[in-house]
N, CA, C and O atoms as CSV, one atom per row, in Angstrom:
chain,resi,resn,atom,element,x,y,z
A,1,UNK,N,N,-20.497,1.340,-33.089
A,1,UNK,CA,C,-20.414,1.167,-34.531
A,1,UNK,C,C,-20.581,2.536,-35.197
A,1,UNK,O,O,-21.371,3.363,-34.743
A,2,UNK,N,N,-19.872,2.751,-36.217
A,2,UNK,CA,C,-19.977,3.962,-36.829
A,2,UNK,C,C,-20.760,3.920,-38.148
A,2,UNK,O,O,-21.047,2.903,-38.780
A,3,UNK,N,N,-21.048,5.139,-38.449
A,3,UNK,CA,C,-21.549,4.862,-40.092
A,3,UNK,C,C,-20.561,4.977,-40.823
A,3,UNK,O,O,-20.876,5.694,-41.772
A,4,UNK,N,N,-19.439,4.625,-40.895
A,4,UNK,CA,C,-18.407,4.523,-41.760
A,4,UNK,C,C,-18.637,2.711,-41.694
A,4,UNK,O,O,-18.920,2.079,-42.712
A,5,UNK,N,N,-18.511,2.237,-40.718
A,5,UNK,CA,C,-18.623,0.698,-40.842
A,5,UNK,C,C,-19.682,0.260,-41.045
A,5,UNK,O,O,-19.738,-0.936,-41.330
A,6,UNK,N,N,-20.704,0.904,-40.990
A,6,UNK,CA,C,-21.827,0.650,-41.427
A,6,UNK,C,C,-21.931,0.180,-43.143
A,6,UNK,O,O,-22.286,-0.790,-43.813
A,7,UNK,N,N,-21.380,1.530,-43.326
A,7,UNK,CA,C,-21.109,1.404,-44.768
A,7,UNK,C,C,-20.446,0.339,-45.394
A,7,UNK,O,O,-21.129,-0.141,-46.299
A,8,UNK,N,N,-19.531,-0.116,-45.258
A,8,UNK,CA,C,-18.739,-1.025,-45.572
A,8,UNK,C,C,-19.019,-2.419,-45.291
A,8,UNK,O,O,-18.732,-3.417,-45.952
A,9,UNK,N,N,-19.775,-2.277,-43.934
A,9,UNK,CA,C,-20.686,-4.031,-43.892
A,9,UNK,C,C,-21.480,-4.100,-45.005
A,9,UNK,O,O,-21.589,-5.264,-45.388
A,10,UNK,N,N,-22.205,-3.137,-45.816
A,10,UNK,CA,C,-22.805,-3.217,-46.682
A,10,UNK,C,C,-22.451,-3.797,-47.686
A,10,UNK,O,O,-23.369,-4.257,-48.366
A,11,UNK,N,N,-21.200,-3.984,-48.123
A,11,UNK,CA,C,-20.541,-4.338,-49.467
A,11,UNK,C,C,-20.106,-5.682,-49.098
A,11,UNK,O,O,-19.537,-5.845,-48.019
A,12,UNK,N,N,-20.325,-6.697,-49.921
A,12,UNK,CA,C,-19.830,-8.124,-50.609
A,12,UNK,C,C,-18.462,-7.675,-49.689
A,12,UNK,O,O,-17.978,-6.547,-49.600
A,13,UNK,N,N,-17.960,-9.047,-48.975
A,13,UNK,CA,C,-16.834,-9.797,-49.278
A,13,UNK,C,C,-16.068,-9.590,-50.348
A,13,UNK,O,O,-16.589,-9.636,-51.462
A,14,UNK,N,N,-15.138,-9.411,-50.248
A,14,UNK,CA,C,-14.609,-9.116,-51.731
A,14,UNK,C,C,-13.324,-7.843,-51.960
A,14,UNK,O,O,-12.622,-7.600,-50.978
A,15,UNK,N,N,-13.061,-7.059,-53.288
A,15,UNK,CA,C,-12.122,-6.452,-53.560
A,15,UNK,C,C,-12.731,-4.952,-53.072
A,15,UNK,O,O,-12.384,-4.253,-52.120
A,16,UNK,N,N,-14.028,-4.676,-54.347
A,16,UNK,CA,C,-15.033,-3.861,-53.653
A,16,UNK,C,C,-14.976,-3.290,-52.434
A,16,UNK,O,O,-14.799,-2.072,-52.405
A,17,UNK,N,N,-15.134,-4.163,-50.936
A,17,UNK,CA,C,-15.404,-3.948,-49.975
A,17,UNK,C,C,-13.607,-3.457,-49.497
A,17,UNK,O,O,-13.229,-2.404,-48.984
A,18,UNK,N,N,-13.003,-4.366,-49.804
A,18,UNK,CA,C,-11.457,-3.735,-48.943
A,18,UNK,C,C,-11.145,-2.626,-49.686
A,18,UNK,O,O,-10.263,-1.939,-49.170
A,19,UNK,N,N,-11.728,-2.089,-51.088
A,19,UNK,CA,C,-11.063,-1.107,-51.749
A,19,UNK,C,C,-11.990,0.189,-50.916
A,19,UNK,O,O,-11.390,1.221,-50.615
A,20,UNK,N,N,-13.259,0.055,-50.634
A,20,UNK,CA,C,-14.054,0.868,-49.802
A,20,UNK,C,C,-13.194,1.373,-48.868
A,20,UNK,O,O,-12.584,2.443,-48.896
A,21,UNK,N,N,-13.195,0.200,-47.734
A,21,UNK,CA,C,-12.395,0.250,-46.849
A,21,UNK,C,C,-11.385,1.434,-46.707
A,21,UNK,O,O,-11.417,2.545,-46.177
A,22,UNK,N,N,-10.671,0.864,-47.262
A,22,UNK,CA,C,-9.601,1.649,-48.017
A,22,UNK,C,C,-9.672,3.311,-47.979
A,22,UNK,O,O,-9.324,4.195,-47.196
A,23,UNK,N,N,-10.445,3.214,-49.522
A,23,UNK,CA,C,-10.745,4.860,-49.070
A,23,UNK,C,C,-11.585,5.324,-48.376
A,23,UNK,O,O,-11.853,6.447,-48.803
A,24,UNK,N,N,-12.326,5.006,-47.279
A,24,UNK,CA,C,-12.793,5.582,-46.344
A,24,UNK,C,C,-12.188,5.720,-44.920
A,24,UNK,O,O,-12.668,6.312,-43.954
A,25,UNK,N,N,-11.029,5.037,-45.019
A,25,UNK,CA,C,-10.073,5.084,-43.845
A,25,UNK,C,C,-8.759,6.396,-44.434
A,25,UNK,O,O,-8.095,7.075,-43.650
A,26,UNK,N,N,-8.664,6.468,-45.941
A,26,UNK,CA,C,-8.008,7.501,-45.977
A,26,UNK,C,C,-8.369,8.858,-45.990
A,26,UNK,O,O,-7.640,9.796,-45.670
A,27,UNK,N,N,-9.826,8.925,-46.475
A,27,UNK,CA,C,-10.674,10.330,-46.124
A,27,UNK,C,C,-10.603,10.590,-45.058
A,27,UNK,O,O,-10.351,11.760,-44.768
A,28,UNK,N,N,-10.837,9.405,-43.807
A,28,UNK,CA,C,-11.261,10.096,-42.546
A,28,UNK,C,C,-9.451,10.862,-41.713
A,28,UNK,O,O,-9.334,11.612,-40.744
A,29,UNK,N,N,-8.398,10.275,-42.577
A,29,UNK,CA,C,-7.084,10.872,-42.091
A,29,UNK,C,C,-6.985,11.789,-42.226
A,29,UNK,O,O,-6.636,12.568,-41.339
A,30,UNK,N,N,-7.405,12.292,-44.092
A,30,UNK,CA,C,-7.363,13.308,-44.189
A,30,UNK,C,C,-8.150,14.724,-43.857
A,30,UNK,O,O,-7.831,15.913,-43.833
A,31,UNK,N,N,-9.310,13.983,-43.621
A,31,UNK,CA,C,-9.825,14.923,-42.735
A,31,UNK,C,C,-9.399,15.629,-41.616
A,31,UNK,O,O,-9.204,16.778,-41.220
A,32,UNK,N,N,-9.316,14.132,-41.170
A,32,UNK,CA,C,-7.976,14.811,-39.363
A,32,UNK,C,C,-7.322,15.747,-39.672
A,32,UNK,O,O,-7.461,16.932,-39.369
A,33,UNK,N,N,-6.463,15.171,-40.388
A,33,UNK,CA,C,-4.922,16.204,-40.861
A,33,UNK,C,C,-5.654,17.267,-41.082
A,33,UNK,O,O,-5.598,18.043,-40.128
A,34,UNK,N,N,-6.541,17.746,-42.232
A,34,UNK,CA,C,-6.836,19.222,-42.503
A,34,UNK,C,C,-7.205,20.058,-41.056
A,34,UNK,O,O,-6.620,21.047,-40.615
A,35,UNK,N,N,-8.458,19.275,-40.422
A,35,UNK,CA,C,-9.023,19.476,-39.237
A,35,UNK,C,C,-7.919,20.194,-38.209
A,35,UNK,O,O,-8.242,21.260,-37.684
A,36,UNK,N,N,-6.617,19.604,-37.926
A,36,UNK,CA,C,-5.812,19.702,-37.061
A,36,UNK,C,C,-4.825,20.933,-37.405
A,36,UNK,O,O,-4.328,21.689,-36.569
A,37,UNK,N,N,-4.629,20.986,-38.899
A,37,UNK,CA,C,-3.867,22.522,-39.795
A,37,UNK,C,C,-4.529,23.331,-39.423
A,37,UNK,O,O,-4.071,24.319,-38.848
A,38,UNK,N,N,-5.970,23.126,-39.673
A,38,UNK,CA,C,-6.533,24.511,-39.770
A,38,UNK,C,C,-6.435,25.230,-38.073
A,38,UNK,O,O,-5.832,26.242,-37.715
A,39,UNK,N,N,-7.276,24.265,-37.260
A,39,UNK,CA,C,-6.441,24.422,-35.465
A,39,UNK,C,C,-5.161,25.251,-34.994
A,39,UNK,O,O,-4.817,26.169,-34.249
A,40,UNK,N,N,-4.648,24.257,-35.987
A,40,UNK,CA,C,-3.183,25.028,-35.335
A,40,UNK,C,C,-2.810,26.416,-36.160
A,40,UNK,O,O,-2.226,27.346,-35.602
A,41,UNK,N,N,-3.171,26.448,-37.406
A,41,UNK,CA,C,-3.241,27.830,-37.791
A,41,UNK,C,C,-3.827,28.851,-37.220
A,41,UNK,O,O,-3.322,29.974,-37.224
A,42,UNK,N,N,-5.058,28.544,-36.618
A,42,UNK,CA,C,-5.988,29.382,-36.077
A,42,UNK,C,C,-4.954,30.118,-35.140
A,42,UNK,O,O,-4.546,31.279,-35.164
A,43,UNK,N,N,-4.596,28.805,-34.112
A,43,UNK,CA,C,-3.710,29.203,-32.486
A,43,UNK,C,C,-3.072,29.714,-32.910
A,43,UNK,O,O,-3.361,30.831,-32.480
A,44,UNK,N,N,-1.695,29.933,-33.982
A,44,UNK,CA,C,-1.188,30.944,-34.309
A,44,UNK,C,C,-1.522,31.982,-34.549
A,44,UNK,O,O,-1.124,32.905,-33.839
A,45,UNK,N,N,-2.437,32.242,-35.715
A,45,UNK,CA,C,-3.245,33.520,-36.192
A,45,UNK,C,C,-3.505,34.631,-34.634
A,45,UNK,O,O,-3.260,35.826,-34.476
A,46,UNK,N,N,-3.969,33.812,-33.888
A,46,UNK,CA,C,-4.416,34.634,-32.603
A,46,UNK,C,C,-3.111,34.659,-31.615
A,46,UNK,O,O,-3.182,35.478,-30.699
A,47,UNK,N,N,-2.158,34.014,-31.677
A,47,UNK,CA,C,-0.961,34.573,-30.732
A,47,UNK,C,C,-0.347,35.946,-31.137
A,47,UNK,O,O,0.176,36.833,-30.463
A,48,UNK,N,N,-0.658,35.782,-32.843
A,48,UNK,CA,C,0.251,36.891,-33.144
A,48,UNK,C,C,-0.611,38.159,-33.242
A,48,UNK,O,O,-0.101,39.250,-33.495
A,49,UNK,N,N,-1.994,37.985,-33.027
A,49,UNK,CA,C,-2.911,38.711,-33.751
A,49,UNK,C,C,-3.445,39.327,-32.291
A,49,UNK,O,O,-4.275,40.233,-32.360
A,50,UNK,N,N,-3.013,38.885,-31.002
A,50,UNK,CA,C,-3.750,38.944,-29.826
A,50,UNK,C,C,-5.177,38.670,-30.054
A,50,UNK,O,O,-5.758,39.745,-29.914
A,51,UNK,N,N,-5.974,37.784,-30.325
A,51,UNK,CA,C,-7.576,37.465,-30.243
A,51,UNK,C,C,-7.640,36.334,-29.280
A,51,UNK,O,O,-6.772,35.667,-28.718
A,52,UNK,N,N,-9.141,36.327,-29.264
A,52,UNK,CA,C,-10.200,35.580,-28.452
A,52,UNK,C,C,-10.983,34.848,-29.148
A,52,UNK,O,O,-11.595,35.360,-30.086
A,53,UNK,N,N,-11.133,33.475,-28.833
A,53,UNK,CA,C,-12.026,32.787,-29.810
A,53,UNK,C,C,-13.823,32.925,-29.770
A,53,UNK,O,O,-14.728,32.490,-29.058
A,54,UNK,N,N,-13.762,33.353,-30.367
A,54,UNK,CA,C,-15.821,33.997,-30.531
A,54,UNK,C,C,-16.252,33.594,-29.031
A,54,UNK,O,O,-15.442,33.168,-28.208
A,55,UNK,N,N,-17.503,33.762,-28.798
A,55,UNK,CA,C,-18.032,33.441,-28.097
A,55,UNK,C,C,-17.633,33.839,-26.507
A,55,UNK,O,O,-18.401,33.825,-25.545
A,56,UNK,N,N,-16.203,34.199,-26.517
A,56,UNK,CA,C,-16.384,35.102,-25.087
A,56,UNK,C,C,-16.272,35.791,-25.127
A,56,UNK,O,O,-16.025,36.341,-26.200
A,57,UNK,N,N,-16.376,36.674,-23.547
A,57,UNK,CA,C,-16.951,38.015,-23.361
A,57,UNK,C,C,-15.337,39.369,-23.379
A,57,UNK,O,O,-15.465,40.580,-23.199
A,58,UNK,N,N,-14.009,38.641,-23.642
A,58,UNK,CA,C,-13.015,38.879,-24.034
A,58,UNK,C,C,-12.697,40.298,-24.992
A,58,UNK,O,O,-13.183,40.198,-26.118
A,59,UNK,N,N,-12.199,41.179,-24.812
A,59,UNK,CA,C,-12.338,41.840,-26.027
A,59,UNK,C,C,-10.405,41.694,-26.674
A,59,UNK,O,O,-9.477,41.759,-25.868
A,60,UNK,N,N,-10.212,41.530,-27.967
A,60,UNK,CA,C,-9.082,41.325,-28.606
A,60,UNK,C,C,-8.196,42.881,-28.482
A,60,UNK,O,O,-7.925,43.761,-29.299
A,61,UNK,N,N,-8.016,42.749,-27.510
A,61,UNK,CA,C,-7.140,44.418,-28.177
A,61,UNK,C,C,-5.612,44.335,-27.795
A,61,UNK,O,O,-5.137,43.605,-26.925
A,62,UNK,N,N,-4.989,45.143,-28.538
A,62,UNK,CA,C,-3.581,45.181,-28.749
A,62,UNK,C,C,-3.201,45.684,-27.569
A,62,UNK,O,O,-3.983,46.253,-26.807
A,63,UNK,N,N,-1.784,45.479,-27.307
A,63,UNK,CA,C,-1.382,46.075,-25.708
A,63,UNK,C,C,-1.176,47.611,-26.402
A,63,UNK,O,O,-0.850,47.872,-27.560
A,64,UNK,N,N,-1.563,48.776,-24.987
A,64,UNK,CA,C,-1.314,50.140,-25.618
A,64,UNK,C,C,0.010,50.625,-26.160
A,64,UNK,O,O,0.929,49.977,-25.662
A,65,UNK,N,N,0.370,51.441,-26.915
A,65,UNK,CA,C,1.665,51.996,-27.130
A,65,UNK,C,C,2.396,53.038,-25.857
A,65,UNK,O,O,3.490,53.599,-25.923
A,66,UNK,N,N,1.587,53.068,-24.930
A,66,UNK,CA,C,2.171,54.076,-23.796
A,66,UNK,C,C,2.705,53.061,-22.946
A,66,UNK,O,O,3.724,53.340,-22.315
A,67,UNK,N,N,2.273,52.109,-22.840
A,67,UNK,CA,C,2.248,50.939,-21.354
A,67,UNK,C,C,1.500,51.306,-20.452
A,67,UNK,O,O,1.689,50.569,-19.485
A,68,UNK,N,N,0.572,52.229,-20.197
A,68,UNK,CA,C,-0.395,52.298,-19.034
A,68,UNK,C,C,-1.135,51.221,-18.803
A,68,UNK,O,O,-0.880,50.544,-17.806
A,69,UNK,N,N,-2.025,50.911,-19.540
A,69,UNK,CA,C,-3.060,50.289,-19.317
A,69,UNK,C,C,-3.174,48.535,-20.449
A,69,UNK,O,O,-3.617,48.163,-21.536
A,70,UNK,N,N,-2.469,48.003,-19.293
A,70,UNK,CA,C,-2.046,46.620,-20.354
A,70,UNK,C,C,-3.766,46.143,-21.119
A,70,UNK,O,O,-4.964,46.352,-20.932
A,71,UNK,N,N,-2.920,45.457,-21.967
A,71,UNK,CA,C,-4.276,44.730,-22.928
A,71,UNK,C,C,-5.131,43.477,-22.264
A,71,UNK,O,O,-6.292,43.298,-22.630
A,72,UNK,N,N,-4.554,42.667,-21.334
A,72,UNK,CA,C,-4.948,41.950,-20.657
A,72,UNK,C,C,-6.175,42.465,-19.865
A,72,UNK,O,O,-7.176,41.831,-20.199
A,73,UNK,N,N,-6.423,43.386,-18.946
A,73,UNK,CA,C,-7.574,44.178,-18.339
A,73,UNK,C,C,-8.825,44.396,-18.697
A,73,UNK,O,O,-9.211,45.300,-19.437
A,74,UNK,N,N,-9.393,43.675,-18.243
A,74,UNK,CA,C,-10.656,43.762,-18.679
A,74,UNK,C,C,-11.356,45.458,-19.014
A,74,UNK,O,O,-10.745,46.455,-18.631
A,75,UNK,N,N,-12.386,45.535,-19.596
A,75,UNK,CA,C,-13.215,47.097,-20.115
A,75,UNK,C,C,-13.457,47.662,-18.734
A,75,UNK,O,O,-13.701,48.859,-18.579
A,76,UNK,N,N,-13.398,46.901,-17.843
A,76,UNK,CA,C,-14.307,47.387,-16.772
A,76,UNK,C,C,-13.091,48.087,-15.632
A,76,UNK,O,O,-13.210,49.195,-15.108
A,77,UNK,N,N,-12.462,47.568,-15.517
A,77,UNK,CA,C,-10.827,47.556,-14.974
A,77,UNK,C,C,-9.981,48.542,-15.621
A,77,UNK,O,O,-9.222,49.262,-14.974
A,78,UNK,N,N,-10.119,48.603,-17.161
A,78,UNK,CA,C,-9.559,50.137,-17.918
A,78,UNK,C,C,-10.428,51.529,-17.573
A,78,UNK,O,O,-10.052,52.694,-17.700
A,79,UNK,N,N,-11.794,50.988,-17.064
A,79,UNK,CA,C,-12.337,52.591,-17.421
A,79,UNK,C,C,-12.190,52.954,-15.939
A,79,UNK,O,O,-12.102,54.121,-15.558
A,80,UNK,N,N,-12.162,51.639,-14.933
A,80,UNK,CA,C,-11.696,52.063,-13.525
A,80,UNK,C,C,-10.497,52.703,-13.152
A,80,UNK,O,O,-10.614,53.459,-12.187
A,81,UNK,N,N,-9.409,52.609,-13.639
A,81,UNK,CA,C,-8.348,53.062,-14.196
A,81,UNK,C,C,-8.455,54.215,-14.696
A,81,UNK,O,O,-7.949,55.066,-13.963
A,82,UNK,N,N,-8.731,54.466,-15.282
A,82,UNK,CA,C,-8.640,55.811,-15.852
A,82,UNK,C,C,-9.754,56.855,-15.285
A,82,UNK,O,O,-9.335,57.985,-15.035
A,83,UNK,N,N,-10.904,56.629,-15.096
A,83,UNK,CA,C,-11.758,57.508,-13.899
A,83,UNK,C,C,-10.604,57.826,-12.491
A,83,UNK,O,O,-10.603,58.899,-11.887
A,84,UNK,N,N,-9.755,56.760,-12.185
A,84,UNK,CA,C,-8.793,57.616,-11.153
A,84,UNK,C,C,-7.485,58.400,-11.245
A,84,UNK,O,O,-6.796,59.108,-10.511
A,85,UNK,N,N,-7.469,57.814,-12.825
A,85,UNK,CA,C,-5.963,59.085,-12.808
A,85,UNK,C,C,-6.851,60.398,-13.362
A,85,UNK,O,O,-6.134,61.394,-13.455
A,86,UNK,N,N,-7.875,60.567,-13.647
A,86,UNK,CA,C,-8.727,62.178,-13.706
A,86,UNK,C,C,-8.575,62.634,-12.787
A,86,UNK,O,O,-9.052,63.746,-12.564
């Protein structure tokens, strides 16, 4: 049981209660819907933007302009890299 139905057991039989109904079944769509824009905006934002979503240890960086050292490679793997072409 949810507290959305919770809510709505609360109310009389009646017009009241289906008009509740009602708009609390269309908030929770629209919620979705926004919920799901903003998602998929995000996934774009970061395809084009090359990022990482918070929380990992990832760093966002652009691929180089030379092509040596792709963007994919971890920090640890670039500086290994480059300590051997010295």
């Amino acid at each position: 049981m949810t507290y959305q139905q919770t809510c709505i057991d609360g109310f009389p039989v009646g017009k009241m209660k289906s008009d509740m109904d009602k708009t609390l079944n269309e908030t929770q769509q629209l919620t979705s819907n926004s919920l799901a824009m903003i998602s998929q905006f995000l996934k774009y934002l970061s395809s084009i933007m090359n990022l990482t979503p918070e929380g990992t240890d990832h760093r966002g960086l652009l691929d180089s302009k030379d092509g040596v050292l792709p963007s994919w490679m971890s920090h640890q793997e670039r500086k290994m890299l480059q300590d051997v072409e010295k």
